[in-house]
C-alpha positions in Angstrom: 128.0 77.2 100.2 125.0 76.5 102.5 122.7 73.8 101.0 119.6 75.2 99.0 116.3 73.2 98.6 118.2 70.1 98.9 120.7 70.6 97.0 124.3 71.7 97.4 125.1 75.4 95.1 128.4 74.9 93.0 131.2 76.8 95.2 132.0 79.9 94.0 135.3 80.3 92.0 137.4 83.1 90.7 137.1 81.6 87.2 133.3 80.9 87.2 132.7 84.1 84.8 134.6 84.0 81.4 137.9 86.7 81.8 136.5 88.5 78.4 132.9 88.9 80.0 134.4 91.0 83.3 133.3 94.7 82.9 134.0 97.1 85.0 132.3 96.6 88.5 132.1 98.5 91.6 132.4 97.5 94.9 129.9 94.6 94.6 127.8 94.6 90.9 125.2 91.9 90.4 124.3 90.9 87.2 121.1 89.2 85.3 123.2 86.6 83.5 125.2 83.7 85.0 128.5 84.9 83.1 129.1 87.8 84.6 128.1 90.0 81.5 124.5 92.0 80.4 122.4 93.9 82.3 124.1 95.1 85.7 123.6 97.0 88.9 126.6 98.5 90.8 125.7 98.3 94.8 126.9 101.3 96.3 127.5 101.3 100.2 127.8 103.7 102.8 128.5 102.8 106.6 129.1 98.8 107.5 128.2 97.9 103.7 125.1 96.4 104.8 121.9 96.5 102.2 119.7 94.7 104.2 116.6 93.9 101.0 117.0 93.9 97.5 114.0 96.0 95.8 114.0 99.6 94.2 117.1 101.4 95.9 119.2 104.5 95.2 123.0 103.4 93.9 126.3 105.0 94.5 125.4 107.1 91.1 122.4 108.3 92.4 119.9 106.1 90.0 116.9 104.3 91.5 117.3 100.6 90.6 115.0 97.6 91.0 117.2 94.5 91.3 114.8 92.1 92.3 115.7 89.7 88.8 119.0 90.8 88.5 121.3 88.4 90.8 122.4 85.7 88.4 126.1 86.5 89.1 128.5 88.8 91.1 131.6 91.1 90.6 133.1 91.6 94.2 136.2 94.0 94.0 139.7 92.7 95.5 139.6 92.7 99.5 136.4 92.2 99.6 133.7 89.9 101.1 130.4 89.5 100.9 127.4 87.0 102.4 124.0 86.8 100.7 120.8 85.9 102.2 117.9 84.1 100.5 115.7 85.9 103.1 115.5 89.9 104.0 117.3 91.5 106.3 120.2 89.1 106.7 117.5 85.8 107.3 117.2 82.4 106.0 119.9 80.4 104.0 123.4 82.1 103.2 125.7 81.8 100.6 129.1 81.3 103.1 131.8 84.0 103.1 133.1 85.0 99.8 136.0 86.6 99.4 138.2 88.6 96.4 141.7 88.2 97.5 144.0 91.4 98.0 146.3 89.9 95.0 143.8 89.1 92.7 141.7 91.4 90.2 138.4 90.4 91.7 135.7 87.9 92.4 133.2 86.9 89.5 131.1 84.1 90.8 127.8 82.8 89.7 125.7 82.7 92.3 124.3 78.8 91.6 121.7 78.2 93.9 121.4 81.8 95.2 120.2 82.4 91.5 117.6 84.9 91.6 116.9 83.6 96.0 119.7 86.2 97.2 117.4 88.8 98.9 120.1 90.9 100.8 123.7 91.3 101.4 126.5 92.0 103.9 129.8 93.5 102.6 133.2 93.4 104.7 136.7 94.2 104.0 139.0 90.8 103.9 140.5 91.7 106.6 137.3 91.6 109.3 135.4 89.0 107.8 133.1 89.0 111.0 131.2 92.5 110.0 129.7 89.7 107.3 128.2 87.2 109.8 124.5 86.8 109.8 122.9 89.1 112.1 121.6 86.6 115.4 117.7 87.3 115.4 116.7 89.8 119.0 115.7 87.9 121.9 112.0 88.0 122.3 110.2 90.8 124.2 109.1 89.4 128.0 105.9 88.4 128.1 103.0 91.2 129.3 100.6 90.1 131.6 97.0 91.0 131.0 95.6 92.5 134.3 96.5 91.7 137.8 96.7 89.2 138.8 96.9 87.5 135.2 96.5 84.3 135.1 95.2 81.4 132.9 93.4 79.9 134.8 90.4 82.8 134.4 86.9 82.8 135.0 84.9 85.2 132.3 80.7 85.5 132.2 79.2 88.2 130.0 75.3 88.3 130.7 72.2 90.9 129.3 69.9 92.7 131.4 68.3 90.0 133.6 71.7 88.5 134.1 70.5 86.4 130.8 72.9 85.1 127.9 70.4 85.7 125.6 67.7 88.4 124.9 65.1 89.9 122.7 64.8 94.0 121.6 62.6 96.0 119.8 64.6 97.2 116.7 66.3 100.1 116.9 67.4 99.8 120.7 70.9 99.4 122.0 71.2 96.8 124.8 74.2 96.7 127.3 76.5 93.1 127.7 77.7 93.4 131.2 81.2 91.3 131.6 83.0 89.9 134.6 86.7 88.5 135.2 87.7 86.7 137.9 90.7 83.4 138.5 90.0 80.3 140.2 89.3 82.0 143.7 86.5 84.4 142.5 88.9 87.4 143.0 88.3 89.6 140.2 91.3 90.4 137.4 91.4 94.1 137.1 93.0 96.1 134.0 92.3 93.4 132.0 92.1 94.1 128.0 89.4 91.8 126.8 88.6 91.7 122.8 85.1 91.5 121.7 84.0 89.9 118.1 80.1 89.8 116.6 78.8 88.7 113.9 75.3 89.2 112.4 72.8 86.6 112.7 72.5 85.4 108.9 73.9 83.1 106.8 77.8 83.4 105.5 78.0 85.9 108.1 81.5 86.0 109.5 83.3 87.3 112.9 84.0 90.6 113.0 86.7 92.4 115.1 85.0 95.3 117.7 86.9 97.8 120.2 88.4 96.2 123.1 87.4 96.8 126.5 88.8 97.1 129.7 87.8 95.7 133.4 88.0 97.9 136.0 89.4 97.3 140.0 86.5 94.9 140.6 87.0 93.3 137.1 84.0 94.3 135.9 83.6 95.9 132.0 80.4 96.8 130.1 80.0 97.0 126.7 77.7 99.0 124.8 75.8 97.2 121.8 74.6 100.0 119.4 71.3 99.7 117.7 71.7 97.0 114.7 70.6 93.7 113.5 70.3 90.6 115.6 74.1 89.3 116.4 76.3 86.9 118.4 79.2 88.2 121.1 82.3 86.5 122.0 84.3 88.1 124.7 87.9 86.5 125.0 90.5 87.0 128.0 94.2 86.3 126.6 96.9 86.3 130.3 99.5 87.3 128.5 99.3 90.0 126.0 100.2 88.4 122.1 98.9 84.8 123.4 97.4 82.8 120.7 94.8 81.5 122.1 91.7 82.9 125.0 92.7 81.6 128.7 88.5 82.7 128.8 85.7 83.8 127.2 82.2 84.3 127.1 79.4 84.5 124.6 76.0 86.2 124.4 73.4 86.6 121.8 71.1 89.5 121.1 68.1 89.1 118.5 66.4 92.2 117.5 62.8 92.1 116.3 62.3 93.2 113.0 61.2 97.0 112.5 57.9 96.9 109.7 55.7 99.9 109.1 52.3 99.8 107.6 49.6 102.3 105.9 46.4 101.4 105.4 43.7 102.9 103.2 40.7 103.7 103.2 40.7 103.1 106.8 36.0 102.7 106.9 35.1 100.9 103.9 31.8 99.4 102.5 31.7 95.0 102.9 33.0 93.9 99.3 34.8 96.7 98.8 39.0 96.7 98.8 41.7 98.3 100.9 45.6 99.0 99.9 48.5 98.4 102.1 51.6 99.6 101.6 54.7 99.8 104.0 58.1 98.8 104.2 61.0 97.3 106.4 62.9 99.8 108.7 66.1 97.4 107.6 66.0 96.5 103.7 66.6 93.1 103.2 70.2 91.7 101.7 69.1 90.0 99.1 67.1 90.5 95.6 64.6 88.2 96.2 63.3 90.8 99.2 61.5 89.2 102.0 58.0 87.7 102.6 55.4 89.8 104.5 52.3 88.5 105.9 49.1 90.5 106.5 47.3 89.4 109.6 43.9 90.2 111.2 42.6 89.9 114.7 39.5 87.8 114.6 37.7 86.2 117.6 40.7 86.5 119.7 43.4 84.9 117.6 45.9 86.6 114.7 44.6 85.2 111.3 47.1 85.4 108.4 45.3 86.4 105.2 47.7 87.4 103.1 51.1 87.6 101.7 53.2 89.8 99.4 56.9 90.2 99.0 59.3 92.9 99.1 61.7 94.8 96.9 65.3 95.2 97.6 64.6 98.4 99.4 62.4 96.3 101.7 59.1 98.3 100.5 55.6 96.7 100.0 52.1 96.7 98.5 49.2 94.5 98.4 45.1 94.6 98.1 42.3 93.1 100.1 38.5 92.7 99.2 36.6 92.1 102.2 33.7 89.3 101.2 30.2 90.9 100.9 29.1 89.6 104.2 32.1 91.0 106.2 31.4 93.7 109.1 32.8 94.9 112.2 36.1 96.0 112.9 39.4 94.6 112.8 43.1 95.5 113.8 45.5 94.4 110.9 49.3 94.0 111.1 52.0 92.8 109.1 54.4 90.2 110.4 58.0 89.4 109.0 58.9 85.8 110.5 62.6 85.2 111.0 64.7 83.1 108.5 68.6 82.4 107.5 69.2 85.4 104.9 67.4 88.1 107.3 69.2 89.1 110.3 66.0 90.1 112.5 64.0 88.3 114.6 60.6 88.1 114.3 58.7 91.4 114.5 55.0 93.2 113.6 54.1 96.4 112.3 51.8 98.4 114.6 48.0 97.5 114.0 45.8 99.1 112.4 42.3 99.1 112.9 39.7 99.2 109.7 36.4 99.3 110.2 33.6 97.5 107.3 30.4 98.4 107.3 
């Protein structure tokens, strides 16, 4: 008996199950108990014998069975061996060969420290004890190289328009990462399946798988970034298909100006008199605190902020301004969303809108 989490199982022995507690078995019946006796399952076989995992499975009766808690002991039937396996499909630790002599009435063994561990089984007559050796594990697949000429000693840049690692949109536009794969000698790797990950520019945000792309003869590959919220790109080149870890890669970082809409009315008004705006975020923000929106005026050439309401979770927003009773002329007005941690934009403006006071 093979040794179990340090310690030896008992050996099996034709006596380890009381004479009076030996029902009727089949071939090979398991049972819940250590004595042979209670709550059963007959194994039927076709073929070599083999039942490769122990879960729900038809029996030689026809009746669905789950044995998963039912291997406390065994009844093996004269002429018979069997092997057990503490892992599925023939894996892991094994009990050794046991066997029910020709001239004797059976096998009952408990199973000691296969107790509830034995996972599957191989059966074999006594007289070809090698159909229940362990089955030796397939020889790993060759390795696949990734493009031509793969090698790991790659050279990967992904750049935005301007040839620039980093760049700035207006929301709602796509933007294009252009890639390039090349080794050591600048000649480029072509054929080369490269996988791509973002991940949103906020906090907690985490990586996130995207389609692969491919490089072409001069190892070139573009990938298309769809209109969204300000993210991060990692590109990774792996030399051999499976590796675990990048021979390459490249990142690149698009931020995306937040969209904001604004209304304004009246758009004339009379000094001391009030105006209501309302608007709302073209992206709602994640969380229920909303976000802050700041109202600014153009006044003697500079942006003046004047003042500042908050959103609701759909990202829409109201506020009221009294123009002083000395106030004249007339002014473009925006609101401005500034970037922070829990809002995946980058700073943007609404349009402005001019009001005139009079």
């Amino acid at each position: 008996m093979a040794v179990l989490a340090g310690t030896a199982a008992p050996a099996a022995r034709a006596d380890a199950c009381p004479a009076d507690a030996r029902a009727s078995y089949a071939r090979v019946q398991l049972f819940k108990d250590s004595a042979c006796s209670g709550a059963s399952v007959s194994v039927g076989f076709t073929g070599s014998g083999d039942r490769p995992d122990f879960a729900a499975f038809t029996n030689y009766e026809g009746a669905v069975y789950d044995i998963d808690d039912t291997r406390d002991s065994v009844a093996v039937a004269p002429a018979t061996c069997i092997r057990l396996f503490d892992g599925k499909r023939f894996s892991g630790v094994d009990s050794g060969l046991l066997c029910a002599p020709q001239t004797a009435d059976g096998l009952f063994a408990s199973l000691g420290g296969l107790t509830n561990r034995a996972s599957s089984m191989r059966v074999c007559p006594a007289s070809a004890t090698a159909g229940c050796n362990a089955v030796a594990a397939p020889p790993p697949p060759p390795p696949v190289p990734n493009g031509s000429p793969a090698t790991r000693d790659a050279r990967l840049a992904a750049t935005l328009a301007g040839g620039r690692k980093r760049r700035t949109v207006g929301f709602g536009r796509a933007a294009v990462v252009r890639v390039r794969l090349t080794d050591a000698g600048r000649r480029a790797i072509a054929g080369a399946a490269l996988q791509v990950f973002t991940r949103e520019q906020r906090a907690g945000s985490e990586w996130r798988v995207a389609p692969a792309i491919t490089t072409d003869a001069g190892g070139s590959a573009r990938l298309r970034l769809a209109p969204g919220p300000s993210r991060a790109i990692r590109i990774e080149y792996r030399a051999l298909v499976g590796d675990p870890q990048p021979a390459a890669a490249a990142r690149a970082r698009l931020a995306v100006r937040a969209g904001v809409r604004l209304r304004i009315r009246p758009r004339q008004v009379r000094a001391g008199h009030s105006i209501q705006l309302r608007g709302r975020l073209r992206a709602a923000p994640s969380t229920r605190l909303g976000k802050v929106v700041t109202f600014q005026a153009r006044e003697r050439g500079r942006w003046r902020d004047f003042k500042s309401v908050r959103t609701g979770r759909r990202g829409r927003f109201h506020g009221r301004y009294r123009f002083s009773s000395r106030a004249s002329g007339s002014f473009p007005i925006r609101a401005v969303v500034l970037a922070d941690a829990s809002y995946p934009y980058a700073t943007g403006h609404s349009r402005a809108v001019r009001v005139r006071v009079r």
